[in-house]
PLY file of the C-alpha trace (Angstrom):
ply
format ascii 1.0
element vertex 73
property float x
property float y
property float z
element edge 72
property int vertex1
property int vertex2
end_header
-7.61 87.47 -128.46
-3.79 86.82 -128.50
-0.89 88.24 -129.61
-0.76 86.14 -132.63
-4.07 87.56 -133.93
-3.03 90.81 -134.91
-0.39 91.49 -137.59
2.91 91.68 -136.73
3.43 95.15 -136.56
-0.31 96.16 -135.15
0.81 93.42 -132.49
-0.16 95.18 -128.99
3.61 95.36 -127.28
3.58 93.53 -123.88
5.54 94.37 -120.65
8.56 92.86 -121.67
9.15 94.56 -124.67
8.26 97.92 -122.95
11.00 97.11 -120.58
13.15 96.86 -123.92
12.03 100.22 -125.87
12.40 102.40 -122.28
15.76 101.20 -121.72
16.57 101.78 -125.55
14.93 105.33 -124.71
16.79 105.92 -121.94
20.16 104.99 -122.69
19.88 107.17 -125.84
18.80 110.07 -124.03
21.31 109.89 -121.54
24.00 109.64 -124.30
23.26 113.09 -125.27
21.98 111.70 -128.81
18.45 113.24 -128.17
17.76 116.05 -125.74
15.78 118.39 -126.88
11.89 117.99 -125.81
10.19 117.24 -129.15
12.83 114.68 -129.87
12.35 112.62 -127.17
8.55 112.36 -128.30
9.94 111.54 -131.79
12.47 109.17 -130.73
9.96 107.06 -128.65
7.43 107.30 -131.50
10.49 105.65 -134.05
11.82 103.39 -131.31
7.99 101.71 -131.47
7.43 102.05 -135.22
11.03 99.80 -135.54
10.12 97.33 -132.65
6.70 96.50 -134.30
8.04 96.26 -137.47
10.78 93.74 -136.39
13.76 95.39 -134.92
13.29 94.02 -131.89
17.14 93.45 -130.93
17.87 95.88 -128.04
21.56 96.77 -129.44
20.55 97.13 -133.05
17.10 98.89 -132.04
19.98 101.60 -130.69
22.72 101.64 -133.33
19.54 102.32 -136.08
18.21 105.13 -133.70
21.44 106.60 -132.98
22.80 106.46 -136.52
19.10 108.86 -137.80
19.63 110.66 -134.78
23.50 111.66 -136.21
21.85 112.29 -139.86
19.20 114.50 -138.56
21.52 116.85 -136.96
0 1
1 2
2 3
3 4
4 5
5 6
6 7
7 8
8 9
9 10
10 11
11 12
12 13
13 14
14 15
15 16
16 17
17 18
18 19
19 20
20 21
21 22
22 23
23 24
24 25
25 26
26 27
27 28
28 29
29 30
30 31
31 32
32 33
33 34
34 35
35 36
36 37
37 38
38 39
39 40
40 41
41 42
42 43
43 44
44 45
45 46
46 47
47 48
48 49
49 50
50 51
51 52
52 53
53 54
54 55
55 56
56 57
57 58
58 59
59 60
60 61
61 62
62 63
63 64
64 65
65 66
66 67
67 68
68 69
69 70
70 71
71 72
């Protein structure tokens, strides 16, 4: 089975675009836009919803996270 058997957004994500969420994750949470605990866990949970569903840009996968982070606070 290959990628391009599953649906776009049930697509398993491969190494490289792990490399691309983490550092997403990382750089966010080292901004001091997330820090508390549960946050992080939501933040990588949204940073994979938007990456399977297309936002797979690495700067605009972190201006959309950033900019909910700012309107949940």
């Amino acid at each position: 089975m290959t990628r391009d058997d599953f649906a776009a957004n049930d697509a398993p994500l491969q190494n490289e675009d792990i490399v691309i969420c983490k550092r997403v994750f990382d750089h966010i949470c080292a901004t001091g836009h997330i820090t508390a605990d549960d946050a992080c866990d939501e933040l990588a949970t949204q940073i994979i919803y938007f990456y399977q569903h297309g936002v797979t840009n690495e700067d605009s996968l972190e201006q959309l996270l950033v900019s909910i982070a700012e309107k949940q606070r």
